[in-house]
C-alpha positions in Angstrom: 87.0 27.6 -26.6 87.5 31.2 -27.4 85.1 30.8 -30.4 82.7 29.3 -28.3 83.2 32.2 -26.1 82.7 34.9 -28.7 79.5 33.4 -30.0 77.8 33.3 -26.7 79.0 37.4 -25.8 77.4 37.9 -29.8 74.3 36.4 -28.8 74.2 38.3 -25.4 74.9 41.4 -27.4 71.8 40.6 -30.2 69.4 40.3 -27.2 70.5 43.2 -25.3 70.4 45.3 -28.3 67.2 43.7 -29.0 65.8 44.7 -25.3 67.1 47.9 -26.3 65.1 48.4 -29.1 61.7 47.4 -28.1 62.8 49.3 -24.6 63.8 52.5 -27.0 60.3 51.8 -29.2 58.2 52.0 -26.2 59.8 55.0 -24.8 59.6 56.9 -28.1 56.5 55.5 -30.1 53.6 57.0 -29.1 50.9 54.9 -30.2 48.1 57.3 -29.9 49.3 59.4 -32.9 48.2 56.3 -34.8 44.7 55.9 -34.0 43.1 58.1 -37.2 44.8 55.3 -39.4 43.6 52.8 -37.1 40.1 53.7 -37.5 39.9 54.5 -41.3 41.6 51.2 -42.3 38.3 49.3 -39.6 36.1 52.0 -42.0 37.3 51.1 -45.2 37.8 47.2 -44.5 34.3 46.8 -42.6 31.0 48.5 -42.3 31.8 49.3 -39.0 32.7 52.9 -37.2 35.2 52.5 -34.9 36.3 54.9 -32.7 39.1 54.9 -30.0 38.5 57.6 -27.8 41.0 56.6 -24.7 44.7 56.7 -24.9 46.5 53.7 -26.4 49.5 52.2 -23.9 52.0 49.8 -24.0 55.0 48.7 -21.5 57.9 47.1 -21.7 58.4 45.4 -18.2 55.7 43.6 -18.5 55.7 43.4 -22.8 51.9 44.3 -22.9 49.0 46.9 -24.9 46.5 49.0 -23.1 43.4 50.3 -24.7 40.8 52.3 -23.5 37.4 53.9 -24.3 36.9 52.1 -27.7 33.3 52.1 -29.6 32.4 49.8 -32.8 29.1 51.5 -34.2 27.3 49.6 -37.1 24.9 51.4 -38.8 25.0 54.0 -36.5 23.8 51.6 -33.9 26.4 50.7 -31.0 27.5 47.0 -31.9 30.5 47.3 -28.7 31.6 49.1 -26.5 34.8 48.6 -23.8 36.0 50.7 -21.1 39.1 49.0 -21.1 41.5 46.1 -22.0 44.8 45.3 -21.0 47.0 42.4 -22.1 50.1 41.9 -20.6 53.1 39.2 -21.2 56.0 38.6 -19.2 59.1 39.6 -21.6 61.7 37.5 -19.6 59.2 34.4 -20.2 59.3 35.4 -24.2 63.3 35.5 -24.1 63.1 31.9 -22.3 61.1 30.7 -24.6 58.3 30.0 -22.0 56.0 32.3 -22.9 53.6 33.3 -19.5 50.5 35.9 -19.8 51.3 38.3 -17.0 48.3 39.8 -16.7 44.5 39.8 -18.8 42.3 42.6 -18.4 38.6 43.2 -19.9 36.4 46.0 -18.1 33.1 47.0 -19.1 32.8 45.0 -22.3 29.2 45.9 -24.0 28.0 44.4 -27.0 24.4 44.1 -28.7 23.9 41.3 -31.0 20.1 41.5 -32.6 18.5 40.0 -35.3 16.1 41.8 -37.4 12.5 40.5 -38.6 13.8 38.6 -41.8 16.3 36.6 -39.3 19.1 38.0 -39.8 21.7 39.2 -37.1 23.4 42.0 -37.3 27.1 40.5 -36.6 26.4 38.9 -40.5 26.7 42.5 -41.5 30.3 43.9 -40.1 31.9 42.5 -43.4 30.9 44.5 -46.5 28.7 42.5 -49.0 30.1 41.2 -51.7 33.0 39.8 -49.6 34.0 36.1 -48.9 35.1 35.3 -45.1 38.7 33.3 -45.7 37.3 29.9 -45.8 40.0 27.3 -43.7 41.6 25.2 -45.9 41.0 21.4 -45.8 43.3 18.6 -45.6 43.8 17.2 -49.0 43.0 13.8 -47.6 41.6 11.6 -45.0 45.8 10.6 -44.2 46.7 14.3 -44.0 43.7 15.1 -41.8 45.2 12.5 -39.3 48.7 13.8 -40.0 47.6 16.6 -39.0 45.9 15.5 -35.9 48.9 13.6 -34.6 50.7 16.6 -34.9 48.1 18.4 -32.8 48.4 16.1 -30.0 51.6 14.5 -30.4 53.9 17.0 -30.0 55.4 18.4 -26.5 52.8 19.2 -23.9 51.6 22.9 -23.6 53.5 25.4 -20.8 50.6 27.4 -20.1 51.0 30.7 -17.8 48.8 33.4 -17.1 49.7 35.6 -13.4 46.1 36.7 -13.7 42.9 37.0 -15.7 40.4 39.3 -14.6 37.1 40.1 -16.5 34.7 43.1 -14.5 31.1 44.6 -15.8 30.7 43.1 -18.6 27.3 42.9 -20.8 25.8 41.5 -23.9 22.3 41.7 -24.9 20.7 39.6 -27.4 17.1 40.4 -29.6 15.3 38.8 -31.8 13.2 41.7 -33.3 10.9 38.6 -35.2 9.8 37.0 -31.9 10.5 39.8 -29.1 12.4 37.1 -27.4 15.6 38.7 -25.5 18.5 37.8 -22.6 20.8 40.2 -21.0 24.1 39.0 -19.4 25.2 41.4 -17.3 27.3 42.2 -14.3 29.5 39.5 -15.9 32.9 38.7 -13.7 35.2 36.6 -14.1 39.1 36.1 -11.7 41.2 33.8 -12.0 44.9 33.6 -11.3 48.0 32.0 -11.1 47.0 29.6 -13.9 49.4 26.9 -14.7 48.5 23.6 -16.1 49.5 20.6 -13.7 48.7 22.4 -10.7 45.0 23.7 -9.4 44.3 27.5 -9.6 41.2 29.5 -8.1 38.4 30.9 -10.1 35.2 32.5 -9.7 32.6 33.5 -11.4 29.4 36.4 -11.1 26.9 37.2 -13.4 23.2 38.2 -13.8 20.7 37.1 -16.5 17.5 38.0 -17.8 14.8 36.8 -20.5 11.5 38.4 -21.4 9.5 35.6 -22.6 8.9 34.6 -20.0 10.1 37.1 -17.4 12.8 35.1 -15.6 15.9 36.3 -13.7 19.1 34.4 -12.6 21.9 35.8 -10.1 24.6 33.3 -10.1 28.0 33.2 -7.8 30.2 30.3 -8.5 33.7 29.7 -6.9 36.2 26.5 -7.4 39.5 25.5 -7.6 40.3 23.9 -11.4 42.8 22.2 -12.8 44.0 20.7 -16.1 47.4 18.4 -17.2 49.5 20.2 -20.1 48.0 17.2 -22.1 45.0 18.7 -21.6 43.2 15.3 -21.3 42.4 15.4 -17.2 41.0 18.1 -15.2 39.3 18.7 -11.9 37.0 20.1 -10.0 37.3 20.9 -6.3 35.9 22.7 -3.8 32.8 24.1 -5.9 30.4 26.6 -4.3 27.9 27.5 -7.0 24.9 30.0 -5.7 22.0 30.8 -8.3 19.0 33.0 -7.1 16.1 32.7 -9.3 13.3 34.4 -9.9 10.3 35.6 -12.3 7.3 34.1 -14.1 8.4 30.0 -14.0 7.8 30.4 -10.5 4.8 32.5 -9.8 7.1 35.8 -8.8 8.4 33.9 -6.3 12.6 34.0 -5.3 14.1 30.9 -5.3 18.1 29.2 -4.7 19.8 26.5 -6.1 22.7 25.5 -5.0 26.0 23.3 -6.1 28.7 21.7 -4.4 31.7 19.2 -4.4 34.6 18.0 -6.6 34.6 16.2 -9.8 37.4 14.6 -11.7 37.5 13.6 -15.4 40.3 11.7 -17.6 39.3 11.9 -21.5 42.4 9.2 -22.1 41.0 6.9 -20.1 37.3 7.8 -20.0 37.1 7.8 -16.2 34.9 10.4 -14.6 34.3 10.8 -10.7 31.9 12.6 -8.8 32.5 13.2 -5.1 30.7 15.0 -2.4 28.2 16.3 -4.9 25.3 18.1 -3.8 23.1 19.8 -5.3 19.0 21.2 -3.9 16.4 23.5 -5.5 14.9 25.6 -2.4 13.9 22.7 0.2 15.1 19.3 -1.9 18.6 18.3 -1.7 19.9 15.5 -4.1 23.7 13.9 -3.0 25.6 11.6 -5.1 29.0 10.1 -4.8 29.2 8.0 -8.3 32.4 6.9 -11.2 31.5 6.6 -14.4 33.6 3.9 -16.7 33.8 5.0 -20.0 32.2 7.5 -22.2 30.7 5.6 -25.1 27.5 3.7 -25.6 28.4 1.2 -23.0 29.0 3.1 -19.7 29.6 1.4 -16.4 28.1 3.4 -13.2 29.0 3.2 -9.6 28.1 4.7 -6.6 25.1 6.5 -4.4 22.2 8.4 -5.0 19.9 10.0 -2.2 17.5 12.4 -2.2 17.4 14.0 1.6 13.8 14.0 2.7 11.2 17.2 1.7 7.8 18.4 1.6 6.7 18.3 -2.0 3.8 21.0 -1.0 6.5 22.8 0.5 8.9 22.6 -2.7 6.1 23.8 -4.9 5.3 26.5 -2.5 8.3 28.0 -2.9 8.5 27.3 -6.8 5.6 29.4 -6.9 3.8 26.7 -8.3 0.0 25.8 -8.1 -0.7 23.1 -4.6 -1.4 20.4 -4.4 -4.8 19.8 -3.5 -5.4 16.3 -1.2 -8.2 14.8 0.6 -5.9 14.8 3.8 -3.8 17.6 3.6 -0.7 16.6 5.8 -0.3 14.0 2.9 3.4 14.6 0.5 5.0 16.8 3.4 7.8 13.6 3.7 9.5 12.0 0.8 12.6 10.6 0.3 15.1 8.5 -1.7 18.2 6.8 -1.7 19.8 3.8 -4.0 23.3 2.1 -4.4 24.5 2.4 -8.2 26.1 -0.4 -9.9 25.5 -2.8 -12.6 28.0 -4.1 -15.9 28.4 -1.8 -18.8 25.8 -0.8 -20.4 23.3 -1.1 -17.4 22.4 1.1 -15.0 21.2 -1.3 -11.3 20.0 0.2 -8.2 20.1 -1.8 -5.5 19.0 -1.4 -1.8 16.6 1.3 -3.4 14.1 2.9 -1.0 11.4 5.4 -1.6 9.4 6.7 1.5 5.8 8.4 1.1 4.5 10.0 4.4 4.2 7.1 6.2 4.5 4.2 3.7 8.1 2.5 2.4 9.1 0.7 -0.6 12.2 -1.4 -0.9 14.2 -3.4 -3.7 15.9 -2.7 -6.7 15.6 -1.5 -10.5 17.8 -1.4 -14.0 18.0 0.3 -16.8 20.0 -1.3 -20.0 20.9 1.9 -22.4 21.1 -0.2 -25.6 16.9 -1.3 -25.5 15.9 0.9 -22.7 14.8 -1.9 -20.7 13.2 -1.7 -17.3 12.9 -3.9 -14.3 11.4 -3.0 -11.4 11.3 -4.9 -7.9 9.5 -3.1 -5.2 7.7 -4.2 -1.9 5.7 -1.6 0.4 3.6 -1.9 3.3 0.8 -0.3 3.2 -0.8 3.4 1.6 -4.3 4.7 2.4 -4.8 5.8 -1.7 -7.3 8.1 -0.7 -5.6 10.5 0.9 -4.1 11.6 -2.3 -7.0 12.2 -4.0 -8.1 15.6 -4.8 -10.8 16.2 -2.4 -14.4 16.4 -3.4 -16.0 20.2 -3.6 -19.9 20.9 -4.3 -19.7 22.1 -7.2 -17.9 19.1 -8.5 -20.8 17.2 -7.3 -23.2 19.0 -8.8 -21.3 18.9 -12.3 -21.5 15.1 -11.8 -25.2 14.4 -10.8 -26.3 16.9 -13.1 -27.6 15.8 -16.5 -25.5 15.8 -19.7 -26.9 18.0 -22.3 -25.4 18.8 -26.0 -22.6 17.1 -26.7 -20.0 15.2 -25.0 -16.3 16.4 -24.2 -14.2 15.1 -27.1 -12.3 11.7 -25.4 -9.2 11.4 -26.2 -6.6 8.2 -26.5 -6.3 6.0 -23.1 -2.8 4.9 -24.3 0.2 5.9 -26.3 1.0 3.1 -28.7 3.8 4.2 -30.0 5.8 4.3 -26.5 3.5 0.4 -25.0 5.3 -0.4 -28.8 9.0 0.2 -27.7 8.8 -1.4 -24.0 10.8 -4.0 -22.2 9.6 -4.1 -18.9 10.1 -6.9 -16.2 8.1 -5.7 -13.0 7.4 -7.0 -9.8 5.4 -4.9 -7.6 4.3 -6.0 -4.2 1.7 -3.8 -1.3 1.2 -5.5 2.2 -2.3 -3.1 2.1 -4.0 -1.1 -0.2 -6.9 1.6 0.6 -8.4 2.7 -2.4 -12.2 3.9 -3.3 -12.6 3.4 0.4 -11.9 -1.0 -0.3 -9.2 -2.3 1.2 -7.2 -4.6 -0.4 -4.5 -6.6 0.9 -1.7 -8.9 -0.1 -1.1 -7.5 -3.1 0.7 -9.3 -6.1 1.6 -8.1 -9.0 4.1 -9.1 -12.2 4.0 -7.1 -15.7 5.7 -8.0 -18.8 6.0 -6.1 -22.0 7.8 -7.7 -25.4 7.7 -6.5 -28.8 4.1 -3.9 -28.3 2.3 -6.5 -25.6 1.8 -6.0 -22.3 0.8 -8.5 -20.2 -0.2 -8.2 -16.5 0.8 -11.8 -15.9 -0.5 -12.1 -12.0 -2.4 -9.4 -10.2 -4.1 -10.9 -7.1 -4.4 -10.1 -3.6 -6.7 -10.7 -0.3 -10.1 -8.4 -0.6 -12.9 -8.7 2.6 -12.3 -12.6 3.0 -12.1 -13.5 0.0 -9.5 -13.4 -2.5 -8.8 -12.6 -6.4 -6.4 -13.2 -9.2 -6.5 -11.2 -12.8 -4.7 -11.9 -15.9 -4.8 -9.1 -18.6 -3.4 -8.7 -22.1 -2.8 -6.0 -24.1 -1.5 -6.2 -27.8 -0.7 -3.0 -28.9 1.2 -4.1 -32.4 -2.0 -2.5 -34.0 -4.4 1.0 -34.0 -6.7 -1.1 -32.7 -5.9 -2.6 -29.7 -7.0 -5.9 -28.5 -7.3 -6.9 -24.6 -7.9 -10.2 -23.2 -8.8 -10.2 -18.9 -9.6 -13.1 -17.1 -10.4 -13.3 -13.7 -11.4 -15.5 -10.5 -12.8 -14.6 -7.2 -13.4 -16.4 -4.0 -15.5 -16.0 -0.9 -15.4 -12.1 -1.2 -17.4 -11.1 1.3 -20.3 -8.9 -1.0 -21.9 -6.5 1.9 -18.7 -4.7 3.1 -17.9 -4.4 -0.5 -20.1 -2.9 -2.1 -20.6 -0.6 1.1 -17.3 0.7 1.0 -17.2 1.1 -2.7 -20.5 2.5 -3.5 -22.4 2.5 -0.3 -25.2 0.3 -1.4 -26.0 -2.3 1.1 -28.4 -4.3 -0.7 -26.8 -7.7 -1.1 -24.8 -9.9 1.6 -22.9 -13.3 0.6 -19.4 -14.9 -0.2 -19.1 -14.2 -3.8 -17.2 -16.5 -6.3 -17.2 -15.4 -9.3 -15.1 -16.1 -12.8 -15.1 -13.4 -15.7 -13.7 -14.0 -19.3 -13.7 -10.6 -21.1 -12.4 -9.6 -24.5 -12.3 -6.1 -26.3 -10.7 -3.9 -28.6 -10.0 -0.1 -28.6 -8.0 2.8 -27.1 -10.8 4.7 -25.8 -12.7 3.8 -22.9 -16.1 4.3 -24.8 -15.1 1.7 -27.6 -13.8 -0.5 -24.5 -17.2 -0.4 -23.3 -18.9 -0.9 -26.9 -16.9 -3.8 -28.2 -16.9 -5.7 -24.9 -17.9 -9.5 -25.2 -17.6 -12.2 -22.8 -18.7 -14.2 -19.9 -19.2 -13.9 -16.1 -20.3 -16.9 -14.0 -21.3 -16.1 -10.3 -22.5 -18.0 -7.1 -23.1 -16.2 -4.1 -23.3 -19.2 -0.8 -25.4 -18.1 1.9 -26.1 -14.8 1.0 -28.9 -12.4 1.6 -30.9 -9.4 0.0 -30.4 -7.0 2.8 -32.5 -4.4 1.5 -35.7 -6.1 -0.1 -38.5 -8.5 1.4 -39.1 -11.3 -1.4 -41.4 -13.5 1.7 -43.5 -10.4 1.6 -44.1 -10.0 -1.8 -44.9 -13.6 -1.9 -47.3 -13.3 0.5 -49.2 -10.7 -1.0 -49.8 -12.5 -4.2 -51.0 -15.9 -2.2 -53.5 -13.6 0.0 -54.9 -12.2 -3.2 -55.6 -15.5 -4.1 -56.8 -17.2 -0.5 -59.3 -13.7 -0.8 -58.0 -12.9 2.5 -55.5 -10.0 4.4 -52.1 -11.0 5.7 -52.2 -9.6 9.1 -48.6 -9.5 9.9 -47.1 -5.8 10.1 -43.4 -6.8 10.8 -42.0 -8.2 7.9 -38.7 -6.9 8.4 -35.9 -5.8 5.5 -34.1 -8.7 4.2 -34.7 -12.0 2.8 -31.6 -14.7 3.0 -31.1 -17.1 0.2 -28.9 -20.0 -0.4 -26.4 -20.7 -3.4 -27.8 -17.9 -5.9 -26.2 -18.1 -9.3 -26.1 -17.0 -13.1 -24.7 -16.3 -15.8 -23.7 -12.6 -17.5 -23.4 -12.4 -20.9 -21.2 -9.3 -22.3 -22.8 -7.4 -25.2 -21.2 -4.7 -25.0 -22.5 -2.5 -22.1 -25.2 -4.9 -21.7 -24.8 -7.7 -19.4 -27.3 -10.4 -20.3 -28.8 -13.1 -17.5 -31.1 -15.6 -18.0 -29.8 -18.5 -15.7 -30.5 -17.0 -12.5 -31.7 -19.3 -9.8 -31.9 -19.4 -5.8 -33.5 -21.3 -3.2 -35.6 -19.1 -0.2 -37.5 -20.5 2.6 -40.5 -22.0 0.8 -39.6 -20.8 -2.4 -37.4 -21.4 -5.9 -36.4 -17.6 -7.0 -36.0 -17.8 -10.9 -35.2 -14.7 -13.2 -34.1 -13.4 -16.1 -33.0 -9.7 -17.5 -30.3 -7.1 -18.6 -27.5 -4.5 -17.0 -27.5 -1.1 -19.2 -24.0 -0.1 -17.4 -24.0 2.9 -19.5 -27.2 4.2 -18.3 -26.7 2.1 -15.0 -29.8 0.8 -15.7 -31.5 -2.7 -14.4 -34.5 -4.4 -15.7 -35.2 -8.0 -14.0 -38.3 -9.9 -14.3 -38.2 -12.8 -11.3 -40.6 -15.2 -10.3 -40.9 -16.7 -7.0 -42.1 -20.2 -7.3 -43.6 -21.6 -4.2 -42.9 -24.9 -3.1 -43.3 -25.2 0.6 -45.0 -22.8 3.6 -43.0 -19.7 3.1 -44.6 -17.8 6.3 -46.7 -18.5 9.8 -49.6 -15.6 8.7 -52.6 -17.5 8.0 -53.2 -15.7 4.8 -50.3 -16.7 3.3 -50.5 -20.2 4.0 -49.6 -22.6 0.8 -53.2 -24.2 -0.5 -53.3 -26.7 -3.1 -54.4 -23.9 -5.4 -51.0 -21.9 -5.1 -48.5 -24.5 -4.9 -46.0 -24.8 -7.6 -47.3 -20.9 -8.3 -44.8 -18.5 -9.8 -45.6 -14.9 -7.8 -44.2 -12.3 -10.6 -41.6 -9.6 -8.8 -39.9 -6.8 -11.4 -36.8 -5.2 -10.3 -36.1 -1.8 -12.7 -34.9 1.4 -12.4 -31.6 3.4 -11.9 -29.2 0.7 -9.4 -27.1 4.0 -8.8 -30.1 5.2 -6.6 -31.8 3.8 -3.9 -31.8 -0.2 -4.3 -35.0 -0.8 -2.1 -37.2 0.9 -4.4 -36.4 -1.3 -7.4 -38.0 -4.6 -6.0 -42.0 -5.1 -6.4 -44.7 -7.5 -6.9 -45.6 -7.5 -10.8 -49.4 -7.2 -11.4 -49.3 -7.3 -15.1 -47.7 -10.3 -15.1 -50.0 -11.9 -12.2 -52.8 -12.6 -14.6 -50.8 -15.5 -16.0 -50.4 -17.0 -12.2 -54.1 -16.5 -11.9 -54.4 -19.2 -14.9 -51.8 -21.4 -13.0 -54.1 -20.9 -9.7 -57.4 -21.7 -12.0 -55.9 -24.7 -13.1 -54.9 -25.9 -9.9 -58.7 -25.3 -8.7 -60.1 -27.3 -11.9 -57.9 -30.0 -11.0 -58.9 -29.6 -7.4 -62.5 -29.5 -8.2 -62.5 -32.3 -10.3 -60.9 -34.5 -7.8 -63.9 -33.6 -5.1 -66.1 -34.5 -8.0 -65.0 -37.9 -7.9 -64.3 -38.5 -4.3 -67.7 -37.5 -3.9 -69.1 -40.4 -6.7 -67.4 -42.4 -5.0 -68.3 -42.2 -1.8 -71.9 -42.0 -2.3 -71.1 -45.7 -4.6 -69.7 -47.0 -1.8 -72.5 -46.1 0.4 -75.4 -47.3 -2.0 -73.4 -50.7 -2.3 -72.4 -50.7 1.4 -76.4 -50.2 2.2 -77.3 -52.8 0.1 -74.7 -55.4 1.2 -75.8 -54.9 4.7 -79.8 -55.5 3.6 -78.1 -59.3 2.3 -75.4 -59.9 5.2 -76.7 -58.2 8.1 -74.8 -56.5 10.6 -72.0 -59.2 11.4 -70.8 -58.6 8.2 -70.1 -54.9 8.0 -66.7 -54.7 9.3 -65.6 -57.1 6.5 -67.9 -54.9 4.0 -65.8 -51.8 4.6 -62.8 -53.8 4.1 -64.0 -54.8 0.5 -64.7 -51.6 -0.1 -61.8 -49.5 0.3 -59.9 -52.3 -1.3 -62.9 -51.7 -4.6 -62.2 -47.7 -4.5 -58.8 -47.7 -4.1 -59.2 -46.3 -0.5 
C-alpha cells in the first residue's frame, strides 16, 4: 500500500512541477522577442511577407495564444489581413484528459483571393515554384482503406467542448480579373457557445454579400439552436429564424425578404430526416411543409404536407421587380393557392387531396411522381375558367401589325415540340373542366385522358359538350423520329353552327346542327409543314340549316326574269335563305380543302356545287348551281315556265372568307350562257310540241268536218269520242 502510495504523491509531484513549468514559461517567455524569426522563416519558406505588427500573448489559466495586427502580403499585394485571434483551451480539461476549447476568437479577418487573366489564383502562388505540396499518402490497399475507416468511426465517440466561439468583421473578396465577375462577404459574424455534442447549443449567424455581374446584394441574419451526437451521425435543427434582405439587378432595384423558419432533424445511421414547422416565403408567397423522408438513396419514401398560403402573383412579381403581367381582365392571378398531402411507397412521390385555386376557379385530385423513370400521373377536376381573361389584351398597334400585309421575308419558325423530352415521357393524365371559355366559345363537359410510352403521345379521349352539340378527338403523335407523324380523328354532333362561328370569328353567315367526321394525317414539327403535308378527309351534314347572310331565292329569280324578259317586282327579299340536309365532302391537300359533293335542297330548288378552301390565303372559290325544280317564289317574274325548269342558275362564291361573307355570294353571268342553251333547248322542245298539237288538231278538224258531211249531226258526239281515242287525246 505504501508503494501504491508513493507512486500516486510521484505522479502528483510530475504534474505540479509540470504546471510549474508551463506556469514559469508563460511568466518568463516573452513571445514577442520572437517574431523577426517568425517572419523570416514565412519569407524564406513561402513567397509571402508576413508581418506581425501586434503583440504576441499567451496565458496559462486558460492554456491559450493571442495574436494581433498580423498582415500576409504576396507580391506586395495584401493576401490577409487580421486584427485579431485568440485561441484559448481549458488546462484543467487537458490534465483530465477531456480536452474543452475555452474560448475561439477571429476579429476582422480580411483576405483577397483573385485570379488573374490566364486563370490562375493567386493562393496557387504562396508556395515557391518548384515545390511539391506533401501529397497524403494512400492506403496500400482497398482492405487497409476500410481498416482505416473502421478505425475512424469505430473507436470511442468524440468529447467535444468549446465555452465559446466567436467570429466579428470578417471579409473576403473574390475576382476574377478574366471575366470581371466578383463577391464580397463581409460583415461576416459568427457566436456560438457552450458547444457540447449531445446537448443543443445556440448559434447565429450575420453577414452581407455582394456580386457585380449582375449587381445583386444579400443581408442575411440567421439564428438556431443546433445539435449533434458524439457519433456525429444525428443532428438537429430547432428554433430557426433565418432573415435574407435582397436586393439589386434580379429584381429591377427593387428590396426584397425571404424568410426561413422551423426545426429539422436528420439521422445519417438510419437515413431518417424530418421537417417540422417549416416555413419558408419570398416577399408575399409563403410555402409550409411538415414532411419525413425514409431513406437517402435512390429509393426514398416521403410523407407529409405541402401548402402554398394564398398570393397575388402580380403582387409577387411586383415586388420581385419583375416585368407584369399583362391580362385582358386585370383582377385576374391576384389569388392562388396550393396545398397537397405527401405520401406514396419508396421510390414514388403521391399527392393526394391536391388542390390548386386560380381566382375563382378550383382543381382537385391527385398526382405521382416515380424517381426511377420520371413518370407522371395526373388526376385533376375543375369547375369552370373564363380562358380569356388571361390573355394578354389586344393593343392597336398589335392590330395593325396583324392586318397589315407581310412583306420580305418571314420570321424564321422555329420547332413546335421538343423531341428529345415527348421521347423520354411516361405520362398517365386525366384532366377534367365542368366549363371552358376560350376564343370567346364556351365549351363544356370537358374530358380528357393522355398517354405517353416509349416517344408517343396519344390524346386517347378529348370530348366535351360545345353549343348543343357535342365532340370527341383522338390524336396521335409518334415522336420516335425527326419527323414526326400525327394521326387526329374526330366526330361532331348537332353543334349548333351560328353561335359558333359568332363567338369564334364573328361571322354570322351560316345557321344549322353540324355533324361532321374528320380523318386527318400529317407529318412535321413545324406548324407550316403541318399545314403542307396535311391529307385527309372531312365529311359534313348540316340538318335544317340556313345561309343567314346571303339570298340564293333572289339570285334565282334574277336569272328566270332574264329569261321570262320581264322585271321581278319584289323589293323585300330579305337576308337569308334556309336549306335542308346540306352536305359534302372535304378533301385535305394540304392547305387546300377540296369539295365536289356538295348538295342541298331549297324551296323550289336543288343547290349543287363544287370548289376549293386556300386556308393559307383564307381564300374561297365555289362555283354553285341552283337547279330549279319547283316554284321557288310568288313574283310573277320569277315564276317556273317550261322553258326554265330543270335550269341550273350559275351563283360564284370567291374572295377573302376572313372579310365580309355577304359579299362573296353572286349570280354568275359568264357561266349563264350555258343555261341559256338549257333554256333554248327547252323552247325547241316546247316549240316542237305546239307544232304537232297544232297538226293535229287541224287533222282532227278536217276529219271531224268530213265525218259530220256523211253522219250528220246525231253522230258528233260519238265522232269526238273516236277522235281523241285516234290522237291520243
Amino acid at each position: 500500500m505504501k508503494a501504491v502510495r508513493y507512486v500516486a504523491l510521484a505522479i502528483v509531484g510530475l504534474l505540479i512541477l509540470a504546471v510549474a513549468a508551463v506556469a514559469i514559461a508563460v511568466a518568463v517567455i516573452d513571445p514577442n522577442t520572437y517574431k523577426p524569426q517568425i517572419e523570416k522563416v514565412v519569407e524564406d519558406k513561402t513567397n509571402l511577407d508576413l508581418i506581425l505588427a501586434g503583440d504576441i500573448g499567451w496565458s496559462f489559466i486558460p492554456l491559450g495564444l493571442e495574436l494581433n495586427d498580423v498582415e500576409a502580403t504576396l507580391e506586395d499585394e495584401r493576401l490577409v489581413r487580421l486584427d485579431q485571434l485568440v485561441a484559448q483551451v481549458s488546462f484543467w480539461s487537458l490534465v483530465t484528459m477531456s480536452p474543452r476549447v475555452d474560448t475561439f476568437l477571429l476579429s476582422g479577418l480580411d483576405a483577397n483571393l483573385s485570379v488573374n487573366e490566364d486563370g490562375t489564383g493567386n493562393w496557387t502562388r504562396i508556395m515557391p515554384e518548384g515545390e511539391e505540396q506533401p501529397q497524403q499518402e494512400e492506403p496500400a490497399s482497398a482492405e487497409a482503406a476500410e481498416e482505416t475507416a473502421e478505425e475512424s468511426t469505430g473507436g470511442e465517440p468524440l468529447n467535444f467542448n468549446v465555452e465559446s466561439v466567436e467570429i466579428n468583421n470578417a471579409r473576403v473578396h473574390y475576382e476574377d480579373k478574366g471575366t470581371g465577375q466578383a463577391f464580397t462577404l463581409e460583415d461576416f459574424t459568427v457566436t456560438a457557445s457552450e458547444i457540447t455534442l449531445g446537448s443543443s447549443f445556440p448559434l447565429n449567424v450575420a453577414f452581407r454579400f455582394a456580386t457585380n455581374q449582375p449587381q445583386f446584394e444579400v443581408q442575411g441574419d440567421i439564428s438556431a439552436r443546433l445539435a449533434a451526437n458524439e457519433a456525429l451521425n444525428e443532428f438537429g435543427v430547432s428554433g430557426l429564424e433565418a432573415v435574407f434582405d435582397m436586393s439589386g439587378e434580379p429584381f429591377g432595384g427593387e428590396s426584397v425578404r425571404a424568410e426561413l423558419a422551423g426545426s429539422l432533424e436528420a439521422n445519417l445511421e438510419n437515413e431518417t430526416a424530418t421537417l417540422n414547422g417549416f416555413t419558408a416565403s419570398l416577399a408575399d408567397l409563403t410555402l409550409n411543409t411538415d414532411l419525413t423522408v425514409n431513406g437517402f438513396g435512390d429509393k426514398p419514401k416521403l410523407e407529409g404536407s405541402l401548402s402554398i398560403d394564398e398570393f397575388s402573383l402580380k403582387a409577387l412579381l411586383a415586388a420581385l421587380g419583375q416585368p407584369a403581367i399583362e391580362t385582358e381582365d386585370p383582377e385576374v392571378m391576384k389569388a392562388i393557392a396550393f396545398s397537397t398531402n405527401i405520401g406514396g411507397p419508396a421510390g414514388t412521390v403521391e399527392l393526394s387531396d391536391l388542390t390548386i385555386s386560380l381566382d375563382d376557379t378550383t382543381f382537385q385530385g391527385s398526382a405521382s411522381y416515380a424517381l426511377a423513370n420520371s413518370a407522371i400521373g395526373l388526376n385533376l377536376q375543375g369547375d369552370a375558367i373564363n380562358a380569356d381573361r388571361y390573355l394578354p389584351p389586344a393593343s392597336d398597334e398589335e392590330a395593325a401589325t396583324e392586318e397589315a400585309p407581310q412583306g420580305g421575308g418571314s420570321a424564321e419558325e422555329g420547332d413546335l415540340l421538343p423531341l428529345e423530352t415527348l421521347r423520354s415521357l411516361v405520362l398517365d393524365i386525366n384532366l377534367g373542366l365542368g366549363e371552358l371559355i376560350v376564343s370567346n366559345l364556351t365549351i363544356k363537359e370537358i374530358k380528357s385522358v393522355i398517354t405517353a410510352r416509349n416517344g408517343v403521345l396519344e390524346v386517347q379521349d378529348f370530348s366535351g359538350k360545345l353549343y348543343d352539340g357535342s365532340f370527341g378527338a383522338k390524336v396521335t403523335l409518334d415522336a420516335r423520329t425527326d419527323n414526326p407523324k400525327w394521326a387526329i380523328s374526330s366526330k361532331v354532333n348537332n353543334v349548333q353552327t351560328l353561335p359558333l362561328l359568332t363567338d369564334l370569328a364573328e361571322v354570322d353567315m351560316l345557321a344549322g346542327g353540324a355533324n361532321l367526321s374528320a380523318d386527318v394525317n400529317t407529318t412535321g414539327n413545324r406548324i407550316s409543314a403541318l399545314r403542307n403535308n396535311a391529307g385527309g378527309e372531312i365529311n359534313f351534314n348540316l340538318a335544317e340549316g340556313e345561309f343567314t347572310r346571303m339570298n340564293l331565292t333572289r339570285m334565282a329569280c334574277q336569272g328566270i326574269a332574264m329569261v321570262n324578259q320581264e322585271s321581278l317586282s319584289t323589293s323585300d327579299w330579305g337576308t337569308s335563305t334556309p336549306f335542308n340536309d346540306m352536305k359534302g365532302t372535304l378533301k385535305i391537300d394540304g392547305n387546300t380543302l377540296n369539295n365536289t359533293d356538295l348538295v342541298a335542297a331549297l324551296a323550289g330548288m336543288r343547290l349543287e356545287g363544287d370548289g376549293t378552301v386556300d386556308l393559307a390565303a383564307s381564300n374561297l372559290d365555289y362555283e354553285i348551281g341552283l337547279r330549279i325544280v319547283g316554284e321557288i317564289h310568288r313574283d310573277e317574274a320569277c315564276r317556273v315556265t317550261e322553258y326554265v325548269e330543270d335550269v341550273v342558275i350559275p351563283v360564284e362564291c370567291r374572295g377573302d372568307f376572313a372579310e365580309d361573307p355577304a359579299g362573296l355570294c353572286s349570280f354568275d353571268g359568264s357561266r349563264f350562257r350555258d343555261t341559256l342553251k338549257t333554256i333554248a333547248a327547252n323552247a325547241a322542245k316546247a316549240k316542237a310540241r305546239e307544232e304537232v298539237d297544232e297538226a293535229k288538231a287541224k287533222a282532227e278538224e278536217k276529219v271531224s268536218e268530213k265525218l259530220k258531211e256523211k253522219l250528220g249531226e246525231q253522230g258528233g258526239e260519238q265522232v269526238k269520242d273516236a277522235l281523241k281515242g285516234l290522237f291520243g287525246q
